[in-house]
MIVOMAR-591326 format. One record per residue: x, y, z of N, C-alpha, C in turn. Coordinates in pm, whole numbers, plus 50000, padded with zeros to 5 digits. Layout:
<pts>
{{X Y Z} {X Y Z} {X Y Z}};
...
</pts>
This chain:
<pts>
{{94613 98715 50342} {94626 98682 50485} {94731 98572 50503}};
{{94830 98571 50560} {94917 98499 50606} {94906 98386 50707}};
{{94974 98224 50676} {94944 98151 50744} {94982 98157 50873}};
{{94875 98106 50967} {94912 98141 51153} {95063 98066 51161}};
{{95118 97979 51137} {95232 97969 51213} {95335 98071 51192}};
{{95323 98182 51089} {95429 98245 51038} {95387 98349 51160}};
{{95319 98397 51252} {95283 98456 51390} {95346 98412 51485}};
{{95370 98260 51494} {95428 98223 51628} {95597 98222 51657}};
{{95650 98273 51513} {95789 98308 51494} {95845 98427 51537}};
{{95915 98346 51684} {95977 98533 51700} {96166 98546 51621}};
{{96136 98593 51526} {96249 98605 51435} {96404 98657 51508}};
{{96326 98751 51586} {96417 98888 51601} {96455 98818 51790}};
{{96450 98718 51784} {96498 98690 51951} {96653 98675 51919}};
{{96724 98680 51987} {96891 98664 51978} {96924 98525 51939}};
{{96873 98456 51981} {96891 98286 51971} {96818 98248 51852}};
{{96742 98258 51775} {96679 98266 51660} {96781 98337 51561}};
{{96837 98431 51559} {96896 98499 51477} {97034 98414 51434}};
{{97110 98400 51575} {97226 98300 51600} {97201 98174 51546}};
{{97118 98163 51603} {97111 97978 51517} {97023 97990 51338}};
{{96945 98090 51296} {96944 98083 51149} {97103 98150 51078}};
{{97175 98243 51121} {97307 98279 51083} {97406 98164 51050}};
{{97406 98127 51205} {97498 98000 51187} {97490 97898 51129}};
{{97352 97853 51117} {97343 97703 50999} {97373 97783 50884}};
{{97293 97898 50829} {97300 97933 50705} {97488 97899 50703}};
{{97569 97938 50773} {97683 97992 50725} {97771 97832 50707}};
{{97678 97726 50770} {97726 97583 50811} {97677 97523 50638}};
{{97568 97591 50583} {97523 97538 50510} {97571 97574 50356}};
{{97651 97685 50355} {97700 97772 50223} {97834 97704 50215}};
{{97897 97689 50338} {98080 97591 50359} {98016 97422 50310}};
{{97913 97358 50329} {97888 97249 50294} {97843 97236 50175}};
{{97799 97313 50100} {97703 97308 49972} {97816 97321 49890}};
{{97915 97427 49941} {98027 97484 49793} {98110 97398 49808}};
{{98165 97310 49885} {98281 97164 49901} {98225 97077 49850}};
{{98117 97032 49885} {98034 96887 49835} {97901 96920 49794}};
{{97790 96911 49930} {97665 96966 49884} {97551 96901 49981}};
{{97474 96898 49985} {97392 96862 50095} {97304 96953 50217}};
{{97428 97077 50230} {97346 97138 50335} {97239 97191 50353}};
{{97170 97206 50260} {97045 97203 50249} {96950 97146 50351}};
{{96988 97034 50391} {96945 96935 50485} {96938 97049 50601}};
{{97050 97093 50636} {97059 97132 50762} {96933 97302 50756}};
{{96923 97336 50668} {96852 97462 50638} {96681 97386 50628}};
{{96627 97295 50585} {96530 97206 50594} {96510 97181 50725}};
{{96614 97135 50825} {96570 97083 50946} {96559 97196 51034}};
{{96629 97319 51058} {96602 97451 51112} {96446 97491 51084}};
{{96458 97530 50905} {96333 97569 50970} {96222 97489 50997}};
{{96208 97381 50951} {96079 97307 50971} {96092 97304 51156}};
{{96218 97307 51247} {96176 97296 51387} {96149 97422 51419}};
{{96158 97534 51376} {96086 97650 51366} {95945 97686 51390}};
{{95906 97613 51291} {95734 97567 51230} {95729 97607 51125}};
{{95792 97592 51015} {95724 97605 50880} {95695 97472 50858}};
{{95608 97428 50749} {95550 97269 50673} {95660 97276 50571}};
{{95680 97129 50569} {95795 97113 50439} {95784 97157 50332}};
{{95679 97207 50273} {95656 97259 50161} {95705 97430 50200}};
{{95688 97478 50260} {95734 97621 50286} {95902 97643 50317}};
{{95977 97535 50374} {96067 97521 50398} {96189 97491 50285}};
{{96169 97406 50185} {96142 97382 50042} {96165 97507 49969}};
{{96072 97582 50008} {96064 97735 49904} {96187 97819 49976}};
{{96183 97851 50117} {96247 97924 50189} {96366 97918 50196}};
{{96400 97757 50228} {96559 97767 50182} {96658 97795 50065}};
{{96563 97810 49956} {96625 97850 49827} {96685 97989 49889}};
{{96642 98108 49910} {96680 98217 49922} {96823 98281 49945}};
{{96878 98175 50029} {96998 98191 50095} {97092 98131 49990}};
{{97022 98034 49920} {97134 97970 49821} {97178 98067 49699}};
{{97104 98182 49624} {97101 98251 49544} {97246 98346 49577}};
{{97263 98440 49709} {97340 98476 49738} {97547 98345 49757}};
{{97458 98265 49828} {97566 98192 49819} {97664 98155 49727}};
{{97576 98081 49607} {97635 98048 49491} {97668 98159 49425}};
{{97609 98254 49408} {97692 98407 49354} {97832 98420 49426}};
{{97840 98417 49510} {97979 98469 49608} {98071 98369 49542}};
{{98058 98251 49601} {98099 98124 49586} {98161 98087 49443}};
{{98040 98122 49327} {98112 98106 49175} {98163 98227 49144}};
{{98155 98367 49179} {98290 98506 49159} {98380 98417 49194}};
{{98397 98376 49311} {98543 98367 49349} {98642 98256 49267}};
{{98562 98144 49233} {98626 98077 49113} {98651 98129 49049}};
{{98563 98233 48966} {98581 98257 48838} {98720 98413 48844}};
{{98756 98449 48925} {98853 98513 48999} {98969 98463 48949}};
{{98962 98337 49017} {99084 98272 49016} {99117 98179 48900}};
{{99038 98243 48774} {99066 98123 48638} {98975 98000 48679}};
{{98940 97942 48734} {98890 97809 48752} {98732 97807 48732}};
{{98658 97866 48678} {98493 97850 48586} {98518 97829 48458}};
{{98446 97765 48418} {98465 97742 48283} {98316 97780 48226}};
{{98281 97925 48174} {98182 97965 48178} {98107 97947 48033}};
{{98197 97908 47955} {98100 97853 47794} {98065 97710 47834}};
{{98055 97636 47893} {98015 97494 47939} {97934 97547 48046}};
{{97918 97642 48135} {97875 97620 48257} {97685 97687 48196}};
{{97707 97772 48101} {97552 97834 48011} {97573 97711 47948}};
{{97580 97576 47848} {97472 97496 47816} {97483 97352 47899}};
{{97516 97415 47992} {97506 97247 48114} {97365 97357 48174}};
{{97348 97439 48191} {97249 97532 48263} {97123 97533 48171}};
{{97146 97513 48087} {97036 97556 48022} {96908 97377 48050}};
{{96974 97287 48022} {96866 97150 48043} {96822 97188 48199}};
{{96958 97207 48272} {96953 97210 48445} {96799 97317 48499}};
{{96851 97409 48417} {96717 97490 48474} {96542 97491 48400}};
{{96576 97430 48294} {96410 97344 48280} {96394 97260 48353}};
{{96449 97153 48383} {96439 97048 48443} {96400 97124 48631}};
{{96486 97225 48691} {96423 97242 48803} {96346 97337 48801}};
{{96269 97418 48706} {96112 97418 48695} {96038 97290 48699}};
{{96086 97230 48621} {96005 97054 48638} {95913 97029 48788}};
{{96038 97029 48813} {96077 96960 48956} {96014 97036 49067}};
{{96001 97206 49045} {95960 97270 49168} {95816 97245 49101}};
{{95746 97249 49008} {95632 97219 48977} {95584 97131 49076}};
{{95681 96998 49060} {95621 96848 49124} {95629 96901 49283}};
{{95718 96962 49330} {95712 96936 49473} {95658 97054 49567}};
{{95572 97150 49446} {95427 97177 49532} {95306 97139 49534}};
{{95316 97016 49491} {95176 96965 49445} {95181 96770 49488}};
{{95321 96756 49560} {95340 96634 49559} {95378 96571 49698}};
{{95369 96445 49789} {95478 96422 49898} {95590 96397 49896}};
{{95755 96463 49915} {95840 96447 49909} {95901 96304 49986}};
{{95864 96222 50019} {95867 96133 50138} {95962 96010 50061}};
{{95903 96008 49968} {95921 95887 49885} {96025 95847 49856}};
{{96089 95996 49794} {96255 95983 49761} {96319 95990 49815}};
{{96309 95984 49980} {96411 95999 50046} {96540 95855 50033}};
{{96466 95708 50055} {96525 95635 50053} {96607 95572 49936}};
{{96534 95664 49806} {96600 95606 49682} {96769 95681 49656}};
{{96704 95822 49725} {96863 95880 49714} {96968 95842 49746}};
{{96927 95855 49926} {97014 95735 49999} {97095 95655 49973}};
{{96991 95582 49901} {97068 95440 49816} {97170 95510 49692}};
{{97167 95583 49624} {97202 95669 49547} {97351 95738 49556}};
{{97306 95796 49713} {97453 95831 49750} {97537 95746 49801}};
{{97514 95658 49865} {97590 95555 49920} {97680 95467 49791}};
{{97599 95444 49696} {97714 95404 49557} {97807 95489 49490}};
{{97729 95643 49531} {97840 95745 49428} {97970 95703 49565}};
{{97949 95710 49670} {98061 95714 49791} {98201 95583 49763}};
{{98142 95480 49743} {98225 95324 49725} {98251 95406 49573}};
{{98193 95475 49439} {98285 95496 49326} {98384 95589 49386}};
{{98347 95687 49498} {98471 95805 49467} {98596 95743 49595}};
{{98576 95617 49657} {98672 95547 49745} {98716 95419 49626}};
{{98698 95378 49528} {98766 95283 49480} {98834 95381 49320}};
{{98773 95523 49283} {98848 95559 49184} {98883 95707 49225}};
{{98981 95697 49312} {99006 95814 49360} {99086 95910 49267}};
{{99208 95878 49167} {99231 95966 49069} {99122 95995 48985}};
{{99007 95966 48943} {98883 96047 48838} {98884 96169 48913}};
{{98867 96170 49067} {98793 96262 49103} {98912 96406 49154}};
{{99052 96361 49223} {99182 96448 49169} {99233 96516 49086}};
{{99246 96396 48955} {99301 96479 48810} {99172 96490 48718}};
{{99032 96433 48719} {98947 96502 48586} {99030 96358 48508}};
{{98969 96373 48359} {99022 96325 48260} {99083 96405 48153}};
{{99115 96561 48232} {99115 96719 48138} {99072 96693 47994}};
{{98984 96670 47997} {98874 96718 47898} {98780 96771 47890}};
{{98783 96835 48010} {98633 96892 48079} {98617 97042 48014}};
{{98706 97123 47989} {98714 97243 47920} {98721 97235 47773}};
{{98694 97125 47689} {98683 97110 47549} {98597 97038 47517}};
{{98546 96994 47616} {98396 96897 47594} {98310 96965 47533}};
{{98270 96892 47431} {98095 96959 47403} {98004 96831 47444}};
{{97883 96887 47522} {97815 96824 47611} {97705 96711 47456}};
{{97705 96601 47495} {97620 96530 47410} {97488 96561 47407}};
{{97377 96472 47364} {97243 96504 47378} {97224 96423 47480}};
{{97314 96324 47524} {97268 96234 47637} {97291 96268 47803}};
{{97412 96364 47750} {97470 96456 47875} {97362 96555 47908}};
{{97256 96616 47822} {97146 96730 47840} {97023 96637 47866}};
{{97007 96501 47850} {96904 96435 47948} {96957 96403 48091}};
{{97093 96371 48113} {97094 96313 48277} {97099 96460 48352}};
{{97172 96579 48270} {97185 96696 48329} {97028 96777 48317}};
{{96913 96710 48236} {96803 96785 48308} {96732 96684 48436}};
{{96763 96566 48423} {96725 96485 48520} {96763 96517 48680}};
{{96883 96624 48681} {96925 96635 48771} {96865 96772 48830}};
{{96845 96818 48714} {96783 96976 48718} {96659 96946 48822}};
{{96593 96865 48732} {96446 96784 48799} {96438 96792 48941}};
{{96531 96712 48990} {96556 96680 49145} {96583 96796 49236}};
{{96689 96889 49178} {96694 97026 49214} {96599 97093 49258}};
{{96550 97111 49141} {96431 97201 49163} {96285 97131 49237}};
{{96272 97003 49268} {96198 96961 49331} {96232 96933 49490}};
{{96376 96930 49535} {96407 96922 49686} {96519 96937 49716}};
{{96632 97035 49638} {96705 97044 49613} {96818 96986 49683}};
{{96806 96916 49821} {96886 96854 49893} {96996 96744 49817}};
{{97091 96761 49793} {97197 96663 49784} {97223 96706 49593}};
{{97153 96781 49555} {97166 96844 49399} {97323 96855 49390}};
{{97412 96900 49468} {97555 96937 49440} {97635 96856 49425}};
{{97618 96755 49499} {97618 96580 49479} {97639 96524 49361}};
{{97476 96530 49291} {97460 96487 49139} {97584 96567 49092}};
{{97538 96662 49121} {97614 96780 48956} {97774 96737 48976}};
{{97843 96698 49134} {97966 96669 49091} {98007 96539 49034}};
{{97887 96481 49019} {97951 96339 48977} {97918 96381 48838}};
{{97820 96398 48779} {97786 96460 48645} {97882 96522 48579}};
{{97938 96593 48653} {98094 96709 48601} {98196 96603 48583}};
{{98217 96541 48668} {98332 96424 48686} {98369 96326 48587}};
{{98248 96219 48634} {98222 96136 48544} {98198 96166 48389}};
{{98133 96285 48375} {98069 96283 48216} {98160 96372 48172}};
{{98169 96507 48220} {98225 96609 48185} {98373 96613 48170}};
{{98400 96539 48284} {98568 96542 48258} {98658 96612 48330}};
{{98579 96668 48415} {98639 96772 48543} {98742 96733 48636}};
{{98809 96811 48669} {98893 96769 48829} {98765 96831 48956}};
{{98800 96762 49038} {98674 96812 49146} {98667 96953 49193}};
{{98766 97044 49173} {98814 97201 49203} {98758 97260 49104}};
{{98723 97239 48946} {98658 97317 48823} {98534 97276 48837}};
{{98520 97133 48878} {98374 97083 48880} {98328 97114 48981}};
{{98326 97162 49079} {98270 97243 49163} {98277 97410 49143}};
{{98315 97436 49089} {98293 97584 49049} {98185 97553 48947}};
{{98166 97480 48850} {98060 97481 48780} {97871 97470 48852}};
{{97962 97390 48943} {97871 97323 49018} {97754 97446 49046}};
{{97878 97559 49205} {97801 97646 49191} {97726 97761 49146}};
{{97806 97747 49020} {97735 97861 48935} {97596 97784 48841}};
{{97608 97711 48798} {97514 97640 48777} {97361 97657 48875}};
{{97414 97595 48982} {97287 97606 49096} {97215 97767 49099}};
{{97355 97831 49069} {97279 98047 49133} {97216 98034 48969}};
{{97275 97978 48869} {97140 98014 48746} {97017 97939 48764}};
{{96999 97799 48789} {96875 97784 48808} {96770 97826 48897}};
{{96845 97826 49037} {96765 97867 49131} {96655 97968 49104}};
{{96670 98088 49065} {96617 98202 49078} {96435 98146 48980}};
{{96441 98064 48915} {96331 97979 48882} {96290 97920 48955}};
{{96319 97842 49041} {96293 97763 49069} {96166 97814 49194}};
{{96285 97911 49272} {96244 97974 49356} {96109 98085 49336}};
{{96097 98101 49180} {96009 98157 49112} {95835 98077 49136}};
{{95887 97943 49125} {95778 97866 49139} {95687 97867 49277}};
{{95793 97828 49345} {95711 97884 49499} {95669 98009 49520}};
{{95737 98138 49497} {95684 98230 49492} {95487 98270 49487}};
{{95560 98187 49335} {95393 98175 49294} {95318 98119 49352}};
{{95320 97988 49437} {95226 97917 49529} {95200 97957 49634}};
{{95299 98087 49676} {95293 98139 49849} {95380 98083 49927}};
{{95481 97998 49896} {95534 97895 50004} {95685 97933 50023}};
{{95676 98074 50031} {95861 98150 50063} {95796 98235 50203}};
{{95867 98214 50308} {95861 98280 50412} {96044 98395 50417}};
{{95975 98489 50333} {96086 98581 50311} {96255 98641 50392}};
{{96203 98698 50537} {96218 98733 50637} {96320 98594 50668}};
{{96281 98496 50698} {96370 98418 50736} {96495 98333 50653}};
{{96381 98380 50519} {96554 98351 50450} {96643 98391 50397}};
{{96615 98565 50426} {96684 98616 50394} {96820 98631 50537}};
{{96748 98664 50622} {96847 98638 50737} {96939 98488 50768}};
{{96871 98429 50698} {96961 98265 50679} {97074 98292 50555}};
{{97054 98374 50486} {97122 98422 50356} {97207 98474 50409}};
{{97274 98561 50517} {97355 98633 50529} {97446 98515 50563}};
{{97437 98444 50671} {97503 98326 50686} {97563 98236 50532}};
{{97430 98181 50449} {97492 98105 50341} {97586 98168 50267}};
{{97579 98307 50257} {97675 98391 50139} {97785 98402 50221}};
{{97811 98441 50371} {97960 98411 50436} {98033 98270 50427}};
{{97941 98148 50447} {97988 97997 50401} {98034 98014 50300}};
{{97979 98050 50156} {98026 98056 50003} {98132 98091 49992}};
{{98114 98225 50049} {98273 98290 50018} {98398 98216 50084}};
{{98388 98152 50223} {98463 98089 50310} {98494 97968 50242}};
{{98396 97901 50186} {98454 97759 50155} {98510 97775 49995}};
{{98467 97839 49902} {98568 97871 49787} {98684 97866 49776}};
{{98729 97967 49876} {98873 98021 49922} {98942 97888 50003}};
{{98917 97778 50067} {98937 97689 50088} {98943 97568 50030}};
{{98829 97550 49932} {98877 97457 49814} {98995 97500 49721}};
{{98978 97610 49686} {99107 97661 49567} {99216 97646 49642}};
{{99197 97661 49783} {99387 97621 49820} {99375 97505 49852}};
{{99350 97419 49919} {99337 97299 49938} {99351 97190 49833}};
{{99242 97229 49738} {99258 97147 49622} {99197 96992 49628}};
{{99201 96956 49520} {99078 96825 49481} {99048 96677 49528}};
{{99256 96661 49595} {99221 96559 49673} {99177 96568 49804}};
{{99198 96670 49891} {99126 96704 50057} {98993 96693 49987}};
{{98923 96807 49892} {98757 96804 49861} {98743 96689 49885}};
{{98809 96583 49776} {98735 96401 49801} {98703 96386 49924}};
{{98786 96404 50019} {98764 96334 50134} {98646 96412 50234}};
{{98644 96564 50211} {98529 96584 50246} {98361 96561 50193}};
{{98365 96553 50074} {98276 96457 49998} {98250 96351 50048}};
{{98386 96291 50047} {98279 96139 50118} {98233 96137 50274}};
{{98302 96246 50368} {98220 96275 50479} {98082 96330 50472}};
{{98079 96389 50357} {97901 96456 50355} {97823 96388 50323}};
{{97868 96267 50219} {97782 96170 50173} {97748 96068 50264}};
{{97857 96061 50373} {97792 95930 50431} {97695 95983 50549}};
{{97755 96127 50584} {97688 96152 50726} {97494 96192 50649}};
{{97505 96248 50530} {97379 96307 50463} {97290 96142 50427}};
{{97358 96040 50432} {97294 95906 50424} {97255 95834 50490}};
{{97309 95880 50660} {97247 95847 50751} {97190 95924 50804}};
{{97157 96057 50743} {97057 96122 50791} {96920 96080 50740}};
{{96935 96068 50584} {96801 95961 50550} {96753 95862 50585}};
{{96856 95743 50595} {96802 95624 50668} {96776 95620 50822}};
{{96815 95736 50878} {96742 95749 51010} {96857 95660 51100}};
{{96952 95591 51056} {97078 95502 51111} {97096 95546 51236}};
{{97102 95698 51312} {97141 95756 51426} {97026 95724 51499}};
{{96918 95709 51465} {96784 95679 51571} {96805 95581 51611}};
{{96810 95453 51495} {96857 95303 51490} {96976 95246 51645}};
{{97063 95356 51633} {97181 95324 51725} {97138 95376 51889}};
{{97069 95463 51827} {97044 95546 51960} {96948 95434 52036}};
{{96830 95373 51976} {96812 95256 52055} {96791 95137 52074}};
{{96935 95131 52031} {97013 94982 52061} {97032 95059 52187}};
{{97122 95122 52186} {97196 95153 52284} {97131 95220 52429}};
{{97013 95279 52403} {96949 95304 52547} {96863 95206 52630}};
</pts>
């Protein structure tokens, strides 16, 4: 028997359809440049009426398609580096079993503010060392990953798979910083990485009941048009524009945590 709010959803109204399409498609162009949109697929449906825990499960769906589209098209164009991208995957996707474990059984509330804090320092590193994140240290395609690189890269897995919001984030600084990437390869890893773990992750909820199908799959059509759209726009664009949209996602996704826009809103009324 199915929970009553999944009754009070009229899916199939025109304006319902339009607005899950369009975030999805807001959310596949934000995830494959930087990462975060997630957020915006979290806040849809929970004003919908799903509980955060269902919302959590649901938005995975759309990401599966996405990151498929999204990492072909790198890997198209030479730019995956797919013997690094299977054992950076392999800690990544234990770790978000971990993680989806914890966050059906746990309150997500907690971490909101630690991330926050989190992203706001990766933002001041990628504005005071702006060539790391342009040229890589090209070593990123001859690296062999340490044992210390397969603890922060399941740590990240962890987080993934427990709320996956801002995961693309980690993984590009992870690629960057550790790996050795330019931000154009390290984001192709990025999203191929995410389409291998997911499908676990998303496994986990499955199992608890907490995927409301129907809606994310129709949010999917949207994320997999974003994927493909923003790929094709990073590869021409290239690594220094990404920076700068990076640090727009990070700061606007940081004041979405700290609530900063409520803050202003009343001062000001």
């Amino acid at each position: 028997m199915q929970p009553e709010f999944l009754n009070e959803i009229n899916i199939w109204s025109p304006e319902i359809l339009v607005l899950l399409i369009g975030s999805g498609f807001l959310i596949g162009v934000i995830n494959t440049v930087a990462g975060s949109g997630t957020a915006i697929g979290y806040a849809v449906f929970m004003a919908l009426g799903l509980p955060p825990a269902w919302a959590n499960g649901t938005v995975r769906i759309g990401v599966l398609p996405q990151t498929f589209a999204a990492a072909f098209n790198f890997w198209r164009h030479k730019l995956l580096d797919i013997r690094n991208a299977f054992r950076i995957s392999i800690p990544i996707t234990l770790g978000s079993i971990t993680g989806a474990q914890i966050a059906v059984s746990i309150n997500q509330n907690i971490f909101k503010y630690v991330i926050g804090a989190a992203m706001i320092i990766f933002m001041f590193l990628i504005l005071l060392k702006p060539e790391k994140w342009i040229k890589g240290s090209n070593i990123g395609s001859r690296i062999i990953p340490k044992w210390w690189h397969y603890i922060i890269y399941f740590i990240i897995g962890t987080y993934g798979g427990f709320i996956h919001i801002g995961v693309g984030i980690f993984l590009l600084f992870a690629l960057v910083l550790i790996s050795g990437y330019d931000l154009v390869r390290a984001n192709s890893l990025k999203v191929f990485v995410v389409f291998i773990y997911t499908p676990f992750a998303l496994t986990v909820f499955i199992i608890n009941g907490e995927v409301y199908y129907l809606l994310g799959l129709i949010s999917a059509i949207g994320n997999t048009l974003g994927g493909i759209f923003a790929s094709k726009f990073a590869i021409k664009r290239g690594a220094g524009f990404l920076r700068w949209i990076l640090i727009i996602v990070i700061a606007v996704f940081s004041i979405y945590l700290f609530k900063i826009h409520e803050l202003i809103m009343a001062v000001f009324s």
